[in-house]
N, C-alpha and C positions, 0 to 999 in steps of 0.2 A: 515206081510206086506199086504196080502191079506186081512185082517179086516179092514187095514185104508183104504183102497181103496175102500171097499164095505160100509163104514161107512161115507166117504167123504163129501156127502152130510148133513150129519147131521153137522160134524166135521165144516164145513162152516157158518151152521146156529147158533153153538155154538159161533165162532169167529166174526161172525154178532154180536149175543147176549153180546160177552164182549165188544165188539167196544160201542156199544150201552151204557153198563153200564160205561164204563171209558168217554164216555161223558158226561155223567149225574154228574161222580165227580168231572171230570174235564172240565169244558163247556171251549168251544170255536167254533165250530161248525162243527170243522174239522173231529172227528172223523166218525161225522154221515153219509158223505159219504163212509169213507171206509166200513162201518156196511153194508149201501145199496147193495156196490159192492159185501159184502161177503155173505150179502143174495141172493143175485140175482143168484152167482156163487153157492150157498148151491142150489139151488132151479132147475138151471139147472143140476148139477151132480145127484138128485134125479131123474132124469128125462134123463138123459142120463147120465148113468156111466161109460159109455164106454171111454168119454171126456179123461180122464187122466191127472195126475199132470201137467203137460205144459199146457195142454186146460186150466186145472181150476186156473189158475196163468194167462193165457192170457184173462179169461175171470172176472177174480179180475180187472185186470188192465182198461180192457173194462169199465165194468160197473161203476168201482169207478170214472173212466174222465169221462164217461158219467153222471155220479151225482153231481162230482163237477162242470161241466160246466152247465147243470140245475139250481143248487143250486147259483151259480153264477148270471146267468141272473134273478134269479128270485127275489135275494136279489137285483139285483140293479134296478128291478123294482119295488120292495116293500122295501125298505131303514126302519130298524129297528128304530124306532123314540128316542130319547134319552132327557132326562131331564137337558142337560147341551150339546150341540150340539158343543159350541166352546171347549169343556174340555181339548183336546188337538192340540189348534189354539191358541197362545201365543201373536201371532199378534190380531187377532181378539176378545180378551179377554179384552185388552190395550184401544180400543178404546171407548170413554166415558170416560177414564181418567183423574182425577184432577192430574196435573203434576206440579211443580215447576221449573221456569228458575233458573238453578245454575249458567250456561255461556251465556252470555245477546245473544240472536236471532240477528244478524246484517246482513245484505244481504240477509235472507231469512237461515241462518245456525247456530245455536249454540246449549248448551247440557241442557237437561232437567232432572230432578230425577223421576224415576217412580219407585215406593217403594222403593226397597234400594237400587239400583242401577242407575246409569248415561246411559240413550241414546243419541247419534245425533238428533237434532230435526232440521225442516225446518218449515218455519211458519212467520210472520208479526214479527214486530221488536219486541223484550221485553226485560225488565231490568234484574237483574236478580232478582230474590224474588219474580215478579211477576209470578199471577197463569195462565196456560193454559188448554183447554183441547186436549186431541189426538182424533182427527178427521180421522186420515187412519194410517198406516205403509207402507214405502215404501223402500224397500231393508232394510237396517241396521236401518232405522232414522225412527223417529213418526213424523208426519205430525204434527203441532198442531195449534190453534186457542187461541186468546183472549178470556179470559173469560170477559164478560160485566156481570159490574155489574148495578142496577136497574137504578141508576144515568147517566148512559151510553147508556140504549136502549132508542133506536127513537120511540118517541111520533107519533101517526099519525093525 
């Protein structure tokens, strides 16, 4: 028992080192603070070994909050940019929508098909078979609009 304890510091920078690699196979971003935390703890137990199991368990704990709230503010002040931003916004994917009226729009309410499935939709009167497009989402129902056709838009 006396080897782990004189060897702790290293044993930290080892557990650093796997955190590290099991981010790399498995990304997410999470692991890489605990790496920090465990480097940081490897680095003080070389440096003071006296700390002791509890110390260097309070001092995991320290440094890994202290990396993930870093890492925290700094992702949300550098926001990872993404090739499809709506990818998982279902609502906000919807809108541009060519939608068909299946239940004719009467008082501003009836049901539209957006791919294979039926919404609520709120919107100007339409027949049914007429096309719309989805202009917002609002709670369960698509907002939607007439589509004008060329015959339909105002001349100026």
């Amino acid at each position: 028992m006396d080897w782990v304890s004189e060897q702790a510091g290293f044993i930290w920078l080892i557990i650093a080192a796997l955190f590290a690699i099991c981010e790399l196979l498995i990304p997410g971003v999470y692991l890489t603070f605990l790496a920090l935390g465990a480097a940081a703890t490897g680095i003080l137990a070389l440096i003071f070994p006296e700390l002791g199991a509890i110390g260097q368990f309070i001092s995991f704990a320290a440094w890994s909050t202290v990396a993930v709230l870093i890492g925290k503010r700094w992702y949300g002040a550098n926001p990872v940019p993404s090739s499809d931003p709506d990818l998982n916004n279902r609502a906000a994917r919807m809108i541009g929508q060519s939608v068909t009226v299946v239940e004719a729009i009467v008082g501003g309410t009836g049901r539209v098909r957006v791919g294979d499935g039926e919404w609520p939709a709120e919107g100007p009167d339409l027949a049914p078979g007429e096309k719309a497009r989805i202009v917002a989402v609002r709670g369960g129902a698509v907002v939607v609009d007439r589509i004008r056709t060329i015959s339909e838009t105002p001349t100026t």
